[in-house]
C-alpha positions as CSV (number, residue, x, y, z in Angstrom):
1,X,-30.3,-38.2,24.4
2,X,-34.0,-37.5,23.0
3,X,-35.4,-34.1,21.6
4,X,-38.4,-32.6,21.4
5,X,-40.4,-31.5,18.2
6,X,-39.3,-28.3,17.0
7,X,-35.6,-28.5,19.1
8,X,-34.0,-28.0,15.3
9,X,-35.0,-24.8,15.0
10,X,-33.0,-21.3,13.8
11,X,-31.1,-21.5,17.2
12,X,-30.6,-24.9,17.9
13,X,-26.8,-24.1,17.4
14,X,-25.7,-25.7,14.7
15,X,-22.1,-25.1,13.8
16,X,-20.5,-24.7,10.2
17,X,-16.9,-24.6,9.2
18,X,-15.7,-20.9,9.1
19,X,-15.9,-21.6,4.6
20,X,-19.3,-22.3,4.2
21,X,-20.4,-19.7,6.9
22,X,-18.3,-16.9,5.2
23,X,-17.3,-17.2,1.4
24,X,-14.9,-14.2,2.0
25,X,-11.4,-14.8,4.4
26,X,-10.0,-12.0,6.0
27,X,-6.4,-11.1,4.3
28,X,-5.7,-7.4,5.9
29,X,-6.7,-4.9,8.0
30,X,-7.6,-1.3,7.6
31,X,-4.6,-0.3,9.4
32,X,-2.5,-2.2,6.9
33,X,-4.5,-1.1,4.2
34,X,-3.9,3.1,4.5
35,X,-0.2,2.3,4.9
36,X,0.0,0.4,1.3
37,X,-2.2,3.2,-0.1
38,X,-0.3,6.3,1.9
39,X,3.4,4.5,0.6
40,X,2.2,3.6,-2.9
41,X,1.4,7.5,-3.4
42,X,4.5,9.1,-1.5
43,X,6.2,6.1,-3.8
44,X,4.6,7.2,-6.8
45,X,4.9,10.8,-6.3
46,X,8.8,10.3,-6.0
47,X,8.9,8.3,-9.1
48,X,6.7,11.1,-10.6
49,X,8.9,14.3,-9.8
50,X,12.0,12.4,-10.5
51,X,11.0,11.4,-13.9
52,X,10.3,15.3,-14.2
53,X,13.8,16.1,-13.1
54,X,15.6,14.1,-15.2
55,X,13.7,13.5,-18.1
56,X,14.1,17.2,-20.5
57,X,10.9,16.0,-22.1
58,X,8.7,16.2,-19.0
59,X,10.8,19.2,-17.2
60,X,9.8,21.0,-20.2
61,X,5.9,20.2,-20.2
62,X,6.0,20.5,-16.3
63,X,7.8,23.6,-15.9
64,X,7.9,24.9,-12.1
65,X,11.0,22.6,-11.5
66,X,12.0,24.3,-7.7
67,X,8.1,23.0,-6.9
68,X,8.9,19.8,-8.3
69,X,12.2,19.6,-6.6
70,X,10.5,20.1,-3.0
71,X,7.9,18.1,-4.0
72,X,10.7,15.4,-4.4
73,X,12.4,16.3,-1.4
74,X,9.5,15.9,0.9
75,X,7.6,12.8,-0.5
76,X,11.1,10.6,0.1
77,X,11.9,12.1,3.5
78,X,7.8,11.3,4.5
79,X,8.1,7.8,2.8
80,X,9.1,5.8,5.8
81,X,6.3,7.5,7.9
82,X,3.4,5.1,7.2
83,X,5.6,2.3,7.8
84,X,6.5,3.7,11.2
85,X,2.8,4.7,11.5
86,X,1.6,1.3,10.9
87,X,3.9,-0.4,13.9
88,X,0.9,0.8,16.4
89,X,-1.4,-2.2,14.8
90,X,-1.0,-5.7,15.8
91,X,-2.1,-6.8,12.6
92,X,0.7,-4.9,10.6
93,X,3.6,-6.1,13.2
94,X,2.2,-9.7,12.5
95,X,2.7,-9.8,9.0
96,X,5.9,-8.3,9.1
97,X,7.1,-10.7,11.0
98,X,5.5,-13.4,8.4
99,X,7.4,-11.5,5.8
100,X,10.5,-11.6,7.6
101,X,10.4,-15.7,7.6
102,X,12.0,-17.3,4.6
103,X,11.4,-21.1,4.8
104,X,11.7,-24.4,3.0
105,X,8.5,-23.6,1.1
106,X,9.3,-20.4,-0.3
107,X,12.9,-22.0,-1.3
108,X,10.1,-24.4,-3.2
109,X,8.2,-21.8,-4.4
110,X,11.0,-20.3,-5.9
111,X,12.7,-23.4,-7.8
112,X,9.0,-24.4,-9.4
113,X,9.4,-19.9,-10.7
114,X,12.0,-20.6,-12.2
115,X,11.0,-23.9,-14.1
116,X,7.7,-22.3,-14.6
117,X,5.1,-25.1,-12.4
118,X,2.2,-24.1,-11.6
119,X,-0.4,-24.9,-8.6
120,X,-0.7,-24.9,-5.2
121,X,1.5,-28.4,-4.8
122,X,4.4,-26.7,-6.7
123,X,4.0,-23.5,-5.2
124,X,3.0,-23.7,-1.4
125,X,3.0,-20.4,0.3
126,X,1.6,-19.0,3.4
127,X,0.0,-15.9,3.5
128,X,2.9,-14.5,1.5
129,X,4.9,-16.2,-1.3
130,X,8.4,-15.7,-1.5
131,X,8.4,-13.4,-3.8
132,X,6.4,-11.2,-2.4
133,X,9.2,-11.5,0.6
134,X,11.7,-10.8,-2.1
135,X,9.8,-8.0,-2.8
136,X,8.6,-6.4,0.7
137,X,12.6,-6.7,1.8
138,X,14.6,-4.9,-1.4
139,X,12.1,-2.0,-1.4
140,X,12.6,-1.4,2.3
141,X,16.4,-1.8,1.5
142,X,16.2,0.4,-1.0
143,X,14.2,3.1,0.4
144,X,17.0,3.3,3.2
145,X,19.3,3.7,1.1
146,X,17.7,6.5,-1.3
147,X,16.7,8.3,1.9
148,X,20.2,8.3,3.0
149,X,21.8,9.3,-0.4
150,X,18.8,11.9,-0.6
151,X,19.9,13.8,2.8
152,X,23.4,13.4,1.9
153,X,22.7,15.5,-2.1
154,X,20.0,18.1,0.2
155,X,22.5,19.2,2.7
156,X,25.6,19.8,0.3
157,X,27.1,21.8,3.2
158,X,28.0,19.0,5.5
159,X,29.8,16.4,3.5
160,X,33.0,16.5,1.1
161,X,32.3,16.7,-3.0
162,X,33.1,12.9,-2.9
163,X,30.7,11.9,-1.1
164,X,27.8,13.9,-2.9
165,X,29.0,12.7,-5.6
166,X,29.1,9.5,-4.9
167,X,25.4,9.6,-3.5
168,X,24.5,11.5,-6.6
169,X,25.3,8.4,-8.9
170,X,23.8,5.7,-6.5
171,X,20.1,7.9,-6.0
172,X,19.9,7.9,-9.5
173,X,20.8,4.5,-10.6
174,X,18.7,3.3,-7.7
175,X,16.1,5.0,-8.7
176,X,16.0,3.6,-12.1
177,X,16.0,0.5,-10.6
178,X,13.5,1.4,-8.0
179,X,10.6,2.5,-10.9
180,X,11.3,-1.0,-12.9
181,X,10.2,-2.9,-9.7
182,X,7.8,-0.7,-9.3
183,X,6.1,-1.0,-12.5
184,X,6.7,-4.6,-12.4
185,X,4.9,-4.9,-9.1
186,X,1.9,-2.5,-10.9
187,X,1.7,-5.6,-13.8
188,X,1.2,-8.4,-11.7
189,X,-1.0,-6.4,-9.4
190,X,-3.3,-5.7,-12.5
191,X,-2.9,-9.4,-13.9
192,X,-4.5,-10.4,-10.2
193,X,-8.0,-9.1,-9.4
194,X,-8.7,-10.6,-6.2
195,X,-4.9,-9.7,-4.8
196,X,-6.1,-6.1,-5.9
197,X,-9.5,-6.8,-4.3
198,X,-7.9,-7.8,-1.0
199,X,-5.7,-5.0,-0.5
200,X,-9.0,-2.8,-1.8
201,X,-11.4,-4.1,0.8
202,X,-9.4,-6.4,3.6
203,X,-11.0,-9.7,1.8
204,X,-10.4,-12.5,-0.4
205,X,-12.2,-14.8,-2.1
206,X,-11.4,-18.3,-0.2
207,X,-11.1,-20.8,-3.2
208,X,-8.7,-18.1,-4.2
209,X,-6.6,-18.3,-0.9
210,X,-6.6,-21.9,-1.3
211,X,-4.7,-21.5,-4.6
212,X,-2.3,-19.5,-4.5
213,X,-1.6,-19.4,-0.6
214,X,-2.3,-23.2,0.4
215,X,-0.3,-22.7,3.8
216,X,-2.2,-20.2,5.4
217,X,-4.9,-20.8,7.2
218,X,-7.0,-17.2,7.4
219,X,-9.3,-18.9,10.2
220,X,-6.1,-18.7,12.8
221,X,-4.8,-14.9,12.0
């Protein structure tokens, strides 16, 4: 097959691998974007108004404790609405389902943790690492189970004194355990600019996706 002068030209079709056309790979959505953002602050503001409640120190410099106490109330009773919200996207259904998949990788992943190896051959991972699964699976857990200890202290009229009481110790212990996770998931959030940077905008830096999620392929979501 011949070709004439000047064939080469702008739109002589030319194809590039997705990398070199685009420097940036698409990680998330805006629909799964708003739901992080709208959960992290309903999250936040229950850790917030709980430290208030319990702490004398901060009830004292707050003040306005029935305020802070509805506050409380309503944040954890809206906290599984952006999750329910975010069902409606494709996107967001997708990656749960990735989250949802625990394989022979992450049980890799997890081993080189825990004797501290480093790099993309010890620690394959898809578009989520195991731990992130570990993660994106005890928070849901526990956010069941402090909603459903929450209605059970609000509504004091329709269960026995056991049973408040009961709830009473596991809300609060939970929720200890709950703001320790949390602040551990803030530290390695700021130790990871281009994570940040992906949830931020949608978009990741490729050579970045190649390092520390070598199994997933952003050109096929």
């Amino acid at each position: 097959m011949t070709s004439t002068p000047g064939s080469a030209g702008p739109t002589a079709g030319t194809t590039h691998p997705p990398s070199e056309k685009d420097p940036k790979a698409r990680r998330f959505s805006r629909a799964e974007r708003w739901v992080h953002r709208a959960t992290a602050v309903l999250m936040l503001l229950c850790v917030a108004t709980a430290a208030c409640l319990y702490l004398p120190e901060l009830a004292e410099l707050v003040g306005r404790r029935y305020l802070v106490v509805t506050l409380h109330e309503w944040s954890g009773l809206l906290l599984p609405v952006p999750f329910l919200l975010g069902l409606a996207s494709r996107a967001f259904r997708a990656d749960l389902g990735r989250l949802n998949r625990f394989g022979r990788h992450d049980r890799q992943w997890l081993a080189a943790v825990r004797r501290r190896l480093h790099g993309p051959a010890h620690r394959p991972a898809g578009k989520f690492n195991a731990g992130q699964k570990i993660f994106a699976a005890w928070i849901a857990g526990a956010v069941l189970v402090m909603l459903g200890t929450g209605l059970l202290m609000w509504f004091t009229h329709l269960t026995p004194l056991v049973w408040r009481t009961s709830a009473t110790f596991v809300h609060d212990w939970l929720a200890l355990t709950v703001g320790i996770v949390i602040a551990g998931h803030i530290g390695m959030a700021v130790a990871d600019p281009e994570a940040r940077r992906g949830m931020r905008t949608g978009s990741v830096e490729r050579p970045w996706a190649r390092r520390e999620h070598p199994l997933w392929d952003p050109d096929r979501d």
